[in-house]
KETI-755035 format. One record per residue (C-alpha): residue in one letter; x, y, z; residue number from 0. Coordinates in Angstrom, 3 decimals. Example, Ala and Ser with C-alpha at 12.3 -4.5 7.8 and 13.67 -1.06 7.14 Angstrom:
<recs>
[rec 'A'; [12.300; -4.500; 7.800]; 0],
[rec 'S'; [13.670; -1.060; 7.140]; 1],
</recs>
This chain:
<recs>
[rec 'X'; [0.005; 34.215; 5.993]; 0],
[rec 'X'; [-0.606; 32.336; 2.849]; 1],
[rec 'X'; [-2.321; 34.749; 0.261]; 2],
[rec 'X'; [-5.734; 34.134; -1.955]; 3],
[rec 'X'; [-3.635; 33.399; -5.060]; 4],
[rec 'X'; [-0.811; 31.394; -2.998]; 5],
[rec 'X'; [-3.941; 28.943; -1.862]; 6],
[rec 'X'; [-5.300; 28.785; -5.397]; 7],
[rec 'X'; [-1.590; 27.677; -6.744]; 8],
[rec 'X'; [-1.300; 24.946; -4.583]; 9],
[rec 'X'; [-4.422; 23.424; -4.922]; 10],
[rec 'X'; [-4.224; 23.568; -8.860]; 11],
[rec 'X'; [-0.682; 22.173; -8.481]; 12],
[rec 'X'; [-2.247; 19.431; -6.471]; 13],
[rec 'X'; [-5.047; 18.559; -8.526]; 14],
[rec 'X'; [-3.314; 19.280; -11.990]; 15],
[rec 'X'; [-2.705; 16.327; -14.373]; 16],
[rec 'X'; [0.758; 15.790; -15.703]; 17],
[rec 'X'; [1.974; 14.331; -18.583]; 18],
[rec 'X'; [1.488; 10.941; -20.079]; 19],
[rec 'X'; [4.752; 9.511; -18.675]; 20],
[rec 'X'; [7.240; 7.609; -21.679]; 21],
[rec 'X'; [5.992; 3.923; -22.181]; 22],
[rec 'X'; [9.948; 3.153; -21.544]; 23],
[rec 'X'; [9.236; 4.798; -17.911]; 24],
[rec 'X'; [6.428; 2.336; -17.251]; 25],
[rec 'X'; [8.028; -0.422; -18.370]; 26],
[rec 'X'; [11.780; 0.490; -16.593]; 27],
[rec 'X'; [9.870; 1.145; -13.212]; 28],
[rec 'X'; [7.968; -2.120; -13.875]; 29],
[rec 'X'; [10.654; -3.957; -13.961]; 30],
[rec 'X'; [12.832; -1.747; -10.750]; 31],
[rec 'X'; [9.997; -2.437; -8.447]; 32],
[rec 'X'; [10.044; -6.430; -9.193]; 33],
[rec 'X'; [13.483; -7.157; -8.636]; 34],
[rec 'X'; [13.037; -5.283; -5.417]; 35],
[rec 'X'; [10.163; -8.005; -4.456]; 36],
[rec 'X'; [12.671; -10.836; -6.284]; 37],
[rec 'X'; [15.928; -9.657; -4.339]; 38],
[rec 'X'; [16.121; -11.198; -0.672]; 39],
[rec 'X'; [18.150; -7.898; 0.304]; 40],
[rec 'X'; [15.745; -4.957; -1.417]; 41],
[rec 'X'; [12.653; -6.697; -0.381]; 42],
[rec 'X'; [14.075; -7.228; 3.491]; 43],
[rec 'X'; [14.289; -3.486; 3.311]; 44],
[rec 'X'; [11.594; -2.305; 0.991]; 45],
[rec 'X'; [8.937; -4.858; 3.148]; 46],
[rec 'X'; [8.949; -1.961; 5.673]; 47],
[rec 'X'; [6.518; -0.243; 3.862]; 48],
[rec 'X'; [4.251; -3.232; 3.222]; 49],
[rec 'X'; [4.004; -3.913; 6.684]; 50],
[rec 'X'; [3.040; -0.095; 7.246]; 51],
[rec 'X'; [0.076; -0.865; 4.718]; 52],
[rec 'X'; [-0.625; -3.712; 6.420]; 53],
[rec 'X'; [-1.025; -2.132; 9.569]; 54],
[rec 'X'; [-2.700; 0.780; 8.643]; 55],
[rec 'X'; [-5.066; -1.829; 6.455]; 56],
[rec 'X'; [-6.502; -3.394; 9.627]; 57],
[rec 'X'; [-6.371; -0.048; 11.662]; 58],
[rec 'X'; [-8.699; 1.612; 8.946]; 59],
[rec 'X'; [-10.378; -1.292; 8.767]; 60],
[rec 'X'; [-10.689; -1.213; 12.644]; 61],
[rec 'X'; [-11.982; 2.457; 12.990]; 62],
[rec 'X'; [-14.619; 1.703; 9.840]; 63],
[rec 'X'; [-16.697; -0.255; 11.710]; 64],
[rec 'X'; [-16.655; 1.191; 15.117]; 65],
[rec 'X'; [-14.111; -0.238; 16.927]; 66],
[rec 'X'; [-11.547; 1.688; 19.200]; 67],
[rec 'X'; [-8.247; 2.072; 17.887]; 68],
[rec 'X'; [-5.529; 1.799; 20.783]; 69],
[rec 'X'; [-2.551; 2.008; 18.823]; 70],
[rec 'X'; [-0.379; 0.510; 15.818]; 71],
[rec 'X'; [3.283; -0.637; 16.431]; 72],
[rec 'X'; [6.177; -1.257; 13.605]; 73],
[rec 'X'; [8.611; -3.698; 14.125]; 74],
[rec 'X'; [12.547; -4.153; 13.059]; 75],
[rec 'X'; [11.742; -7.396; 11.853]; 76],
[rec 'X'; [9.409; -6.115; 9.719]; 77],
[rec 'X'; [6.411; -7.264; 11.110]; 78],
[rec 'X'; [3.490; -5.311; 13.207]; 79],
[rec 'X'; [0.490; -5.623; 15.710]; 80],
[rec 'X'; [-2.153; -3.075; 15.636]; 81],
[rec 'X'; [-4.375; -3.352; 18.737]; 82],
[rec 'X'; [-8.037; -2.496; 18.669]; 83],
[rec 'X'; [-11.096; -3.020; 20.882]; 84],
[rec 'X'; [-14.640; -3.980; 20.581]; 85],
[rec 'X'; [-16.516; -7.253; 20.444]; 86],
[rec 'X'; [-13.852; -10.597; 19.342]; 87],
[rec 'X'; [-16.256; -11.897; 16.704]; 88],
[rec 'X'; [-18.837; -10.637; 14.626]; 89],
[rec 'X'; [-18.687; -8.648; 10.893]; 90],
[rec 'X'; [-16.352; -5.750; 12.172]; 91],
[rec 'X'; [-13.630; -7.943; 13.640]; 92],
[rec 'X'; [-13.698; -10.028; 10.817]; 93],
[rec 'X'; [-13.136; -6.785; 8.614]; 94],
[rec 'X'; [-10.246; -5.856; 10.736]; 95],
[rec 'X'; [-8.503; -8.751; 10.448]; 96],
[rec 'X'; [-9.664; -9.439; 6.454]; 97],
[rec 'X'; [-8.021; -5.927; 5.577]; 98],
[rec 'X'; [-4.300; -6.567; 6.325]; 99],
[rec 'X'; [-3.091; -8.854; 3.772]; 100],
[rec 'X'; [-5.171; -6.903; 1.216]; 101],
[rec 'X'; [-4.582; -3.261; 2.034]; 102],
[rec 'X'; [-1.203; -2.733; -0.027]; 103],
[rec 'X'; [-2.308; -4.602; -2.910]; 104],
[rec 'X'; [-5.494; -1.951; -2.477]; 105],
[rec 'X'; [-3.838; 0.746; -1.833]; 106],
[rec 'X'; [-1.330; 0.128; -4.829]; 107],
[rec 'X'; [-4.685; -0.008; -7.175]; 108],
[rec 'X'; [-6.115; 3.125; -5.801]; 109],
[rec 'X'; [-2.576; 4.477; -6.795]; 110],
[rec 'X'; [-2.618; 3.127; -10.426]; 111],
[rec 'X'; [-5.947; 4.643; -10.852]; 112],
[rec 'X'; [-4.179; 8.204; -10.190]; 113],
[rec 'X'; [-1.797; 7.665; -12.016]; 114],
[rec 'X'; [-4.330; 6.441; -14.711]; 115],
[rec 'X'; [-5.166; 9.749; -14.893]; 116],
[rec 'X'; [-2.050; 11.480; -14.465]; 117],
[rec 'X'; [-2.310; 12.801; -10.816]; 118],
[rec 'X'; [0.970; 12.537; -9.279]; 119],
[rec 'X'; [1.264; 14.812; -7.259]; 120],
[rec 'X'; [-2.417; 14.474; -6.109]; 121],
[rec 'X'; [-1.135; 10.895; -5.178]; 122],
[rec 'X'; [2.570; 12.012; -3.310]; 123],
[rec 'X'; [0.271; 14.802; -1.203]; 124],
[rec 'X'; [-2.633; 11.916; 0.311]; 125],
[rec 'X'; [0.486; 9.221; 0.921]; 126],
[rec 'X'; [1.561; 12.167; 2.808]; 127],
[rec 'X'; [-1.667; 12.731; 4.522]; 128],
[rec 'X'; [-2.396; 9.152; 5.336]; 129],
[rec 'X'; [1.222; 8.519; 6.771]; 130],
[rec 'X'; [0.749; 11.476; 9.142]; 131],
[rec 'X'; [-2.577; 10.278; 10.283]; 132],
[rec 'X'; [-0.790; 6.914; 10.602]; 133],
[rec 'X'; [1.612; 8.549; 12.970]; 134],
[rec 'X'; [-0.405; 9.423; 16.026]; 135],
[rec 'X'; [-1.734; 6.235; 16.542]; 136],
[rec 'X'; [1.652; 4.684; 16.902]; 137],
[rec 'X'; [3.200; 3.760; 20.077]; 138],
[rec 'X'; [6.973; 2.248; 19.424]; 139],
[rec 'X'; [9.945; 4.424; 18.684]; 140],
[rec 'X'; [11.222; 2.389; 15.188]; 141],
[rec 'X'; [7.294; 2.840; 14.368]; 142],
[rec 'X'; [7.602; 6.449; 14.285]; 143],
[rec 'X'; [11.048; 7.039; 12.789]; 144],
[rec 'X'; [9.450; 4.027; 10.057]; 145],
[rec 'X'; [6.353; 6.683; 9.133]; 146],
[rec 'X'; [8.864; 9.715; 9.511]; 147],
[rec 'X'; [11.422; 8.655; 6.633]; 148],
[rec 'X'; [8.274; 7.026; 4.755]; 149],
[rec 'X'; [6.671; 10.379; 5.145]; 150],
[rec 'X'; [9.878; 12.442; 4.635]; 151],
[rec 'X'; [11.013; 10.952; 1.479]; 152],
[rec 'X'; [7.619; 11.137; -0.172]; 153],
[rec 'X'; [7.176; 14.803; 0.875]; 154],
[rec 'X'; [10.326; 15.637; -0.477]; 155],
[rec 'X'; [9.991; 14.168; -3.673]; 156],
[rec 'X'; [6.768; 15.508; -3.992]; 157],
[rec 'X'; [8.250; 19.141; -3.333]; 158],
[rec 'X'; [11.406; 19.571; -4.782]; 159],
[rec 'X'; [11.650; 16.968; -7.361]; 160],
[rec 'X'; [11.568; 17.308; -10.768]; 161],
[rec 'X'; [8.205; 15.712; -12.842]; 162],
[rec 'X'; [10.523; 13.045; -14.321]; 163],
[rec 'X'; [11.850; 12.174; -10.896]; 164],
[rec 'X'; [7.963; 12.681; -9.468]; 165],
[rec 'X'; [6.859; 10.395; -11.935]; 166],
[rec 'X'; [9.951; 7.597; -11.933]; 167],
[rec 'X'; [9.035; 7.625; -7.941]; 168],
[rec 'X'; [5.527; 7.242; -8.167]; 169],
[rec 'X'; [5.378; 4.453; -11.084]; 170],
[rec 'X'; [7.974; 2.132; -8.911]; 171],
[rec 'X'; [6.512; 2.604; -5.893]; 172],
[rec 'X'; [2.396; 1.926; -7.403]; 173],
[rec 'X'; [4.057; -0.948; -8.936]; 174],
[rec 'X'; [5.718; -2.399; -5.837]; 175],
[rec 'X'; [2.525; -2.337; -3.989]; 176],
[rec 'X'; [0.652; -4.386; -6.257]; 177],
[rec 'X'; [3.668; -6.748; -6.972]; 178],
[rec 'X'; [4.709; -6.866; -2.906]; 179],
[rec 'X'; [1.306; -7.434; -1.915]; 180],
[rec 'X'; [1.298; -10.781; -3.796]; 181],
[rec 'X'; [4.633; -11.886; -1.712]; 182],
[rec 'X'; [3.290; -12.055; 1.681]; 183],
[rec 'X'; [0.549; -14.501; 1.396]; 184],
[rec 'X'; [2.699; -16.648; -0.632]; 185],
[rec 'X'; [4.840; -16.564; 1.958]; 186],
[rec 'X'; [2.073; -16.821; 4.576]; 187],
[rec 'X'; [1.322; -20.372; 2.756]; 188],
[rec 'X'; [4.516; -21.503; 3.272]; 189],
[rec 'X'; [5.273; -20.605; 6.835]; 190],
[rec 'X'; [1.503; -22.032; 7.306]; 191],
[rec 'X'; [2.632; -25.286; 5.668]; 192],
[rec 'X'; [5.426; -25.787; 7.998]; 193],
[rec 'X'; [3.046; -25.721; 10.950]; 194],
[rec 'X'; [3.669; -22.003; 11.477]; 195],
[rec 'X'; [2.231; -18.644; 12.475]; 196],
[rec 'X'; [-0.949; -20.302; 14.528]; 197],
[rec 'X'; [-2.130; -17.005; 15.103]; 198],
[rec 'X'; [-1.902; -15.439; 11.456]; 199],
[rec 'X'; [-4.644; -13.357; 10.174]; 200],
[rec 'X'; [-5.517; -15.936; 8.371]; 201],
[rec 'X'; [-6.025; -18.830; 11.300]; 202],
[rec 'X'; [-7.673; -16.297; 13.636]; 203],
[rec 'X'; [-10.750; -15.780; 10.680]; 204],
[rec 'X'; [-10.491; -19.465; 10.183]; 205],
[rec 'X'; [-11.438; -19.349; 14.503]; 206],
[rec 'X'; [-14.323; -16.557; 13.921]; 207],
[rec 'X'; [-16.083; -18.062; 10.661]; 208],
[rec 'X'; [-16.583; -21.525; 8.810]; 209],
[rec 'X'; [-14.153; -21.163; 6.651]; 210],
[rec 'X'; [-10.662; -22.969; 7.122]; 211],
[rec 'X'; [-7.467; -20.738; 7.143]; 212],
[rec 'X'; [-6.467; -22.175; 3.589]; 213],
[rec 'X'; [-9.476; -20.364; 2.412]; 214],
[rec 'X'; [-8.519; -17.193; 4.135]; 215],
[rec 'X'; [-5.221; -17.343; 2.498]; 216],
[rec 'X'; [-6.465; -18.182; -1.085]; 217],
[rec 'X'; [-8.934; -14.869; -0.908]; 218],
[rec 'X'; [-6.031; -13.028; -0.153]; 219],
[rec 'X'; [-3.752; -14.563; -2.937]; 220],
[rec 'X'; [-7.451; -13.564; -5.123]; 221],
[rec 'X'; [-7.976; -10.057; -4.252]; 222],
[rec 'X'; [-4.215; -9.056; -4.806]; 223],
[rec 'X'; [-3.770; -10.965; -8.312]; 224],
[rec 'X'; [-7.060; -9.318; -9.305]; 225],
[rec 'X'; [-5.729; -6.075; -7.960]; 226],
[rec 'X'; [-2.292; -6.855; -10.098]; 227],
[rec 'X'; [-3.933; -7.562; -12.868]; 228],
[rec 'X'; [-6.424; -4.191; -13.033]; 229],
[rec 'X'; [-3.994; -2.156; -11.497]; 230],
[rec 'X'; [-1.109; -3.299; -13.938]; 231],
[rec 'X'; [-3.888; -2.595; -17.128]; 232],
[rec 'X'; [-4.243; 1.758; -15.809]; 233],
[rec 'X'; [-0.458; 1.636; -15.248]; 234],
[rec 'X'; [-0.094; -0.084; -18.664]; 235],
[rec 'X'; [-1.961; 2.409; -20.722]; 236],
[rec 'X'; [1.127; 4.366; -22.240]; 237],
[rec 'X'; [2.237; 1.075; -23.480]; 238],
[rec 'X'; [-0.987; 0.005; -24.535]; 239],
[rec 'X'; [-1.797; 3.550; -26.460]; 240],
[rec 'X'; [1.770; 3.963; -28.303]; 241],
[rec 'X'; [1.215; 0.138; -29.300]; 242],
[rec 'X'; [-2.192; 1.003; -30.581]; 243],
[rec 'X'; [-3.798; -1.673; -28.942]; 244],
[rec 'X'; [-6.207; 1.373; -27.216]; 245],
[rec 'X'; [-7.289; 4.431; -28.520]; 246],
</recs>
């Protein structure tokens, strides 16, 4: 059994801050994460875990306002279909489908903000968490082994890496969110422009309110360049301190 003490270690080592990281750090995994978006090959591989945000975006989204969550699948191709039920229109399906293109681009500015205040491992330990929870609500076989390596990876980094490593892993991958959310609606525009993807997220909210799918696609592009740009300002404070530009 895990002791009084052994508890109390591991939940300071959770919520402990660590050191400001070097501003060449920042910059180095600034850069890393957006050739990985730039490079056809990286991003083929590294859009894996967009499309888990994705997913888990609209299933959150899904379960927020009340609907029934029936299960989240991961594709090869690196796309994904999470199913829910409840009523086809209205304010919570509208929600559902709102949060996919916006979830990593969210979730990537939720990261910056702990690592804004230096919480790394506080930030490995929930991606944990959230890609477990993930886990039992999906229902393919490359969904799970997806979430499994996601999950594995982090959770090993998180417990036998070194705070440099900890830190190099958690910089890249809070900047690749907020940089790879940007991709897929730009990409979305263009597929849509070639008379594409009729049942996008985007066309499907153009179906349940007045708004044309353009307009879906241009809050999208919003929300995750405003996202970028805050997020990019807490990751940017080492740079911004040693530059004296802040205090």
């Amino acid at each position: 059994m895990v002791s009084i003490d052994g508890l109390g270690d591991l939940w300071d080592r959770l919520l402990s801050a660590q050191p400001d990281p070097p501003p060449l750090l920042v910059l180095i995994t600034a850069l890393v994460a957006l050739a990985v978006v730039s490079a056809r090959l990286p991003w083929r591989v590294a859009r894996n875990a967009v499309t888990i945000a994705h997913e888990g975006g609209h299933a959150l989204a899904a379960l927020l306002t009340g609907r029934r969550l029936h299960g989240i699948r991961l594709h090869s191709d690196t796309s994904g279909l999470t199913l829910s039920a409840g009523r086809p229109t209205g304010p919570g399906m509208i929600a559902t489908l709102l949060a996919g293109y916006v979830a990593p681009s969210l979730v990537g500015l939720v990261g910056a903000w702990l690592l804004g205040g230096n919480r790394i491992t506080l930030l490995l330990w929930i991606t944990v968490v959230l890609l477990l929870a993930m886990l039992v609500m999906i229902r393919n076989v490359y969904g799970v082994l997806s979430l499994l390596v996601t999950g594995g990876v982090v959770l090993a980094v998180s417990w036998y890496a070194s705070p440099q490593t900890q830190a190099a892993f958690a910089w890249t991958s809070v900047w690749f969110l907020l940089l790879a959310g940007v991709r897929p609606v730009v990409e979305l525009r263009r597929v849509r422009s070639r008379g594409r993807m009729p049942e996008s997220d985007a066309d499907q909210l153009a179906r349940l309110t007045p708004f044309p799918a353009l307009f879906w696609v241009a809050v999208f592009g919003l929300v995750n360049l405003g996202a970028l740009a805050i997020g990019a300002a807490l990751l940017a404070g080492p740079i911004l301190t040693e530059a004296g530009l802040v205090p």
